[in-house]
C-alpha positions in Angstrom: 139.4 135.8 153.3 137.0 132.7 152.5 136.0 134.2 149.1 139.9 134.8 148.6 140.3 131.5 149.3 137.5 129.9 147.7 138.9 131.8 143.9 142.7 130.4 144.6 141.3 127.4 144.7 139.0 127.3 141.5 142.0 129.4 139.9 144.2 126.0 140.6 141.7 124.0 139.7 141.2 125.9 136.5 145.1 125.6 135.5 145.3 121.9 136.5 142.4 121.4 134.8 143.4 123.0 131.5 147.4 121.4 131.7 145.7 117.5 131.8 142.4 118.3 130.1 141.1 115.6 132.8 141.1 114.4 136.5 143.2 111.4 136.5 142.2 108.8 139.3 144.7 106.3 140.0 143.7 102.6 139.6 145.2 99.4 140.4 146.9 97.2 137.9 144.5 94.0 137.2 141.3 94.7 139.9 138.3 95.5 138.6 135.1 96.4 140.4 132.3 93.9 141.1 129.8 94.0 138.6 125.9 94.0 139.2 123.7 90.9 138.4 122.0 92.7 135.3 125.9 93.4 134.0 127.6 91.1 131.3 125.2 88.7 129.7 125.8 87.6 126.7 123.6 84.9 124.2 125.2 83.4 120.9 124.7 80.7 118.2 127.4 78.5 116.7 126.7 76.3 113.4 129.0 73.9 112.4 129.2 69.9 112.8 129.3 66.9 115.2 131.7 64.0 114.8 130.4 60.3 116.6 133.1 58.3 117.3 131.8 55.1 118.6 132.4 52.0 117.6 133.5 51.8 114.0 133.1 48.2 112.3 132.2 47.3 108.7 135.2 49.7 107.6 134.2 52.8 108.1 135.7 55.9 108.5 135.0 58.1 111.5 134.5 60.8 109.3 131.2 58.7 108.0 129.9 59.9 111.4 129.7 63.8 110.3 126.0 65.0 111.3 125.0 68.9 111.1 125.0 71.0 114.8 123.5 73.8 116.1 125.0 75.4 118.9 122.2 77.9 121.5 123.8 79.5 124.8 123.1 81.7 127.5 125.6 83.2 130.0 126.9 85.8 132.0 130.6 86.7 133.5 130.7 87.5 137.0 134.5 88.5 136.5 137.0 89.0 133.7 138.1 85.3 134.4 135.3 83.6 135.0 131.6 83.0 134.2 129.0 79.9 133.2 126.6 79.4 130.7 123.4 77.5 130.0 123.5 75.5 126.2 122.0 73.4 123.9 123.6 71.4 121.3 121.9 68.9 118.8 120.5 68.5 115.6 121.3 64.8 115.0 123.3 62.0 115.0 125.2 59.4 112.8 126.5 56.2 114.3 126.8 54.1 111.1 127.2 55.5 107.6 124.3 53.0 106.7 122.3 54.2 109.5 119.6 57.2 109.2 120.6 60.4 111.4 118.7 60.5 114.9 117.9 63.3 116.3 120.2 64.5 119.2 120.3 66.8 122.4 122.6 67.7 124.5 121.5 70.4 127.7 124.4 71.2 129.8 125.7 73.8 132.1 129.0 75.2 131.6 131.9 76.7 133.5 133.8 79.4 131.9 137.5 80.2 132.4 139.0 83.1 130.2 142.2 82.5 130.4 144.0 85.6 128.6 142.1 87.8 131.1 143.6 85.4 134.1 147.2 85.4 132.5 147.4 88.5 130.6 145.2 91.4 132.7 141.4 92.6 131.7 141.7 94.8 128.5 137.8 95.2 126.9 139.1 95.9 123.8 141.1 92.6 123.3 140.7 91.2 120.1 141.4 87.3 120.9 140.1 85.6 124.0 141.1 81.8 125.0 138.1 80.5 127.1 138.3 76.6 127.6 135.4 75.2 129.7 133.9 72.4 131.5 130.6 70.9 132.3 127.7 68.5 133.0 124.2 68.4 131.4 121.8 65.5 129.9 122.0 64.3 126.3 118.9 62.6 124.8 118.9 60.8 121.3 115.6 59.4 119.2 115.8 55.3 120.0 115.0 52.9 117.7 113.8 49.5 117.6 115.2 46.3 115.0 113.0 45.0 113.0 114.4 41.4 112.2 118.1 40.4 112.4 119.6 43.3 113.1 118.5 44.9 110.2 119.8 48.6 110.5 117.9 49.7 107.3 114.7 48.4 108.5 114.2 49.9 111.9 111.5 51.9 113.4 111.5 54.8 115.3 110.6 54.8 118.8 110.8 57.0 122.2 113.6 59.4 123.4 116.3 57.5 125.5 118.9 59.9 127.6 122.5 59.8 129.2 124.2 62.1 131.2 126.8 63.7 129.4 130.1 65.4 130.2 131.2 68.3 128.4 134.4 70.2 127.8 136.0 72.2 124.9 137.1 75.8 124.1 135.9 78.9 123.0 138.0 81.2 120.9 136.7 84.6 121.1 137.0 87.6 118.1 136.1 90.8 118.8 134.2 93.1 116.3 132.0 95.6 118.3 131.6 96.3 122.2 128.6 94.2 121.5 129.5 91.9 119.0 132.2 89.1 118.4 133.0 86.1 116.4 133.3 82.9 118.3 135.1 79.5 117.1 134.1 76.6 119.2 135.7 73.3 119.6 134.0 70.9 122.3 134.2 67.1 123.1 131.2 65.1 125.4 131.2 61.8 126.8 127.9 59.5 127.3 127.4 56.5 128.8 128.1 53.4 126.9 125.9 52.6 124.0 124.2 55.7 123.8 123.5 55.3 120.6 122.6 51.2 120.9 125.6 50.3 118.6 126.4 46.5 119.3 129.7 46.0 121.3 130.5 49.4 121.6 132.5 49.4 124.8 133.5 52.1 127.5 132.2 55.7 126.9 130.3 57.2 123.7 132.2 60.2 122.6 131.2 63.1 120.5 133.2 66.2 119.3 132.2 69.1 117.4 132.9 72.4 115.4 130.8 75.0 115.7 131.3 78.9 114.3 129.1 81.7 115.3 128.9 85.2 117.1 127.9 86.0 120.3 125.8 89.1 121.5 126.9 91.3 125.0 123.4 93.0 126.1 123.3 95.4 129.1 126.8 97.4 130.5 129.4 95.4 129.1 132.8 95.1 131.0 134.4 96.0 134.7 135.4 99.3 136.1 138.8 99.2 137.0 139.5 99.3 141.4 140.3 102.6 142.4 143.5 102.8 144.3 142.7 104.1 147.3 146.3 104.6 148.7 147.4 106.6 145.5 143.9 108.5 145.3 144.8 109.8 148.8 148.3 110.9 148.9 147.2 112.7 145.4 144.7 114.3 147.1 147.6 115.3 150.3 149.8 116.6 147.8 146.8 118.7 145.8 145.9 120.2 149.1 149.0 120.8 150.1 149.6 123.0 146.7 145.9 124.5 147.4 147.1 125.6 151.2 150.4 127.2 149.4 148.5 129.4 147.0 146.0 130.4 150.1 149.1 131.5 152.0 150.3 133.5 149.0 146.7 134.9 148.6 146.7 136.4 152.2 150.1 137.8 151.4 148.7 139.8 148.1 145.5 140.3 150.8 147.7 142.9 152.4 149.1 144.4 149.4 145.3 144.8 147.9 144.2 146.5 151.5 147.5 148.9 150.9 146.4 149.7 147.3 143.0 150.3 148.3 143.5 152.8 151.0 145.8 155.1 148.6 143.2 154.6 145.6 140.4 156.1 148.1 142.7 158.7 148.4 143.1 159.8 145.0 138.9 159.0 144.8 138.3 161.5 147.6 140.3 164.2 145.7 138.1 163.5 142.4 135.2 163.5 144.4 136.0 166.8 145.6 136.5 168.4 142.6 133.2 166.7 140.7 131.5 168.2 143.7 133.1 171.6 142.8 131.7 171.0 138.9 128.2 170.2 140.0 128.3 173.1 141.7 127.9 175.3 138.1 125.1 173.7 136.4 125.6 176.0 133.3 129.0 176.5 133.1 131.3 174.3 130.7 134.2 172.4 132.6 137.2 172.4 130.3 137.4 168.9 130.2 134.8 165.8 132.4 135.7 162.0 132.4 133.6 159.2 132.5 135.2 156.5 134.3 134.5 152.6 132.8 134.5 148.5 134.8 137.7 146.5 133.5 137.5 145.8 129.9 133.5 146.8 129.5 132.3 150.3 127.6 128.5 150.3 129.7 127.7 153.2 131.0 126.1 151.8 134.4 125.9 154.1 137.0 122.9 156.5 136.6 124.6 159.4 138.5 127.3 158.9 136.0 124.3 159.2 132.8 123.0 162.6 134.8 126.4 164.3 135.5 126.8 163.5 131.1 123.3 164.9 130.5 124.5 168.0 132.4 127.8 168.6 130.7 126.1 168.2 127.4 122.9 170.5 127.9 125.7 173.0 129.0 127.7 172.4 125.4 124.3 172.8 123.9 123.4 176.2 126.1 127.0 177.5 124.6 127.6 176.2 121.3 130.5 174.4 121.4 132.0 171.9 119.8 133.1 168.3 122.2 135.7 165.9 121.6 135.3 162.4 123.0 138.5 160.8 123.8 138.6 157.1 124.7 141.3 155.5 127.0 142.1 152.3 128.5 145.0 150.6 130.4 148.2 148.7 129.6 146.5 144.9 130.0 145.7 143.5 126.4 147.5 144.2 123.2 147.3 147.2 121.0 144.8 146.5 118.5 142.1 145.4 121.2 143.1 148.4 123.5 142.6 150.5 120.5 139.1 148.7 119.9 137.5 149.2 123.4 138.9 152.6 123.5 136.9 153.8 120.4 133.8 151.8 122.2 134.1 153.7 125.3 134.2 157.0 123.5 131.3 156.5 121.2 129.4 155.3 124.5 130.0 158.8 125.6 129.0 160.4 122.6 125.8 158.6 122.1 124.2 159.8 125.6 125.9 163.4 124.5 123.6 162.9 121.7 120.9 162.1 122.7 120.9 164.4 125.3 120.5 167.3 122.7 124.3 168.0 121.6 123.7 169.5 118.2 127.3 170.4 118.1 130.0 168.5 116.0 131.2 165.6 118.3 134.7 163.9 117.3 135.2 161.0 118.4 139.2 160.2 118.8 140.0 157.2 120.3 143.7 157.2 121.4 144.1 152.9 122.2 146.5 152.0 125.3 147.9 154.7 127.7 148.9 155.4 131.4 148.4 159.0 132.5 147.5 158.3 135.6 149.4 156.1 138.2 146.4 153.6 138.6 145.5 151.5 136.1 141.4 152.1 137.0 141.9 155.6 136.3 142.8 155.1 132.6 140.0 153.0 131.5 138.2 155.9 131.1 136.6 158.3 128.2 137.4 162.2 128.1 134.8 164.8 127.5 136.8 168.0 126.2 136.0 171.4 124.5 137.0 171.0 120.9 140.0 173.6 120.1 
């Protein structure tokens, strides 16, 4: 009964298996699983520009303030919404249009918000993501000292001097790869006042910048969605509910099987019998033997079944007769096959005839489906007959 239930149960499994090509676990809408430490890193570069806009006197244009960046980060997401990241930003600066780029720095630490995750749901294979951001760092600049009356083109380069800066912006994501995706980055800072030693500059040094570049994911990249733990169990009621149907139906065709069994070892019992009878005339020629075959094979197996051949055909041999092998199967499978395996079960037959010294013509004629007997084991058979 165990073993009856164990095979409705992979049969079931089987059929579901092959209607959905998949096991479908249910998941909830917008949870994610938490990921590991080692899980969504990322590091990029951005090159683009930095705009000063401090004080402008002598007519300038702020635009005369254009200096070259570079953009280097390093980061990870601890959810689809939100993650940090380490950068640096620099190259130099250009307060005055008739005043040599500095070099600049600007280390900050940054606070990530992806906002079309938070708004829209987690999809890893989004295209655009919207990621504004805040944070703090330090920004340092080369100082220089006037020579004269505030001479601008004369001065000489001296030590580092620093400001704490404030930083903000937003990142607009593309993506190409898993891996891989173009970022656009637009960022603003704020300094302290005369950062950059410009005379009566007043309030706050600003800076704003453009940066393009790509950004690389390294390690498992994304979140497994949350299981749903509430679906995943009344899935798994109503599966072994189906599971305990099947079982009672198996006990059911348990019965029928015992029934069927006890009237095949009937009709065994009266075969035995009369095989005993053949055995029992080692020389003589029975007018017809069979040799009986497993469900859809043509192997000979059983060595009592090779012997009791061996017999029949040194006995053909003693006489001189001619044998005709006829092959047989059931009703399950269509013609053409039936036809095949018959014509292997006879020539099964007739190769141990064969070999067993049958130097008599042996015809082989396979006759393909038929039901001559009321069981459908009794006809996968081949038939060993004295040729007319």
């Amino acid at each position: 009964m165990i073993s009856l239930a164990i095979a409705g149960f992979a049969m079931i499994s089987s059929v579901n298996a092959q209607e959905t090509n998949e096991i479908v676990v249910p998941t909830k809408k917008n949870s994610v699983v938490t990921n590991r430490f080692g899980n969504n890193w990322f590091i990029g570069v951005n090159g683009g520009v930095n705009l000063y806009n401090g004080v402008v006197t002598k007519g300038e244009s702020p635009f005369e303030h254009l200096s070259p960046a570079l953009n280097v980060y390093v980061g990870k997401w601890h959810s689809p919404g939100f993650g940090w990241r380490v950068a640096y930003q620099g190259l130099n600066v250009q307060p005055y249009k008739d005043y040599d780029h500095t070099t600049f720095m600007n280390f900050h630490a940054d606070m990530l918000f992806n906002l079309s995750n938070m708004i829209c749901g987690y999809r890893e294979d989004r295209i655009w993501n919207f990621i504004p951001y805040v944070g703090l760092g330090w920004a340092g600049r080369e100082a220089y000292e006037a020579v004269g009356e505030q001479n601008w083109q004369t001065m000489t380069s001296g030590d580092i001097t620093g400001s704490l800066s404030a930083n903000y912006g937003i990142i607009n994501t593309f993506r190409v790869a898993k891996h891989w995706a173009i970022n656009l980055e637009l960022a603003g800072a704020f300094f302290r006042n005369g950062f950059t030693n410009i005379i009566g500059s007043s309030g706050h040094d600003m800076m704003w910048s453009a940066n393009v570049g790509v950004t690389y994911k390294f390690n498992k990249v994304g979140w497994d969605e949350a299981v749903d733990a509430a679906a995943l169990q009344g899935l798994y009621g109503a599966a072994l509910a189906e599971v305990m149907d099947e079982l009672n139906g198996v006990k059911a065709d348990n019965n029928d099987l015992r029934n069927k069994y006890n009237a095949l070892k009937k009709d065994y019992d009266a075969l035995q019998k009369a095989y005993d009878e053949l055995s029992k005339q080692p020389r003589g020629v029975a007018p017809e033997y069979s040799v009986f075959f497993a469900f859809d094979s043509y192997n000979i197996d059983s060595k009592k079944e090779l012997v009791n051949i061996e017999a029949y055909a040194k006995a053909a041999a003693e006489a001189g007769i001619k044998l005709v092998v006829t092959g047989y199967t059931d009703t399950i499978g269509t013609d053409a096959y039936n036809k095949v395996l018959a014509e292997k079960r006879a020539q099964a037959v007739a190769d141990v005839l064969k070999k067993a010294g049958v130097e008599t013509e042996i015809k082989i004629v396979p006759f393909g489906e038929t039901d001559k007997c009321n069981e459908k084991y009794l006809n996968r058979r081949a038939v060993i007959e004295i040729a007319k």
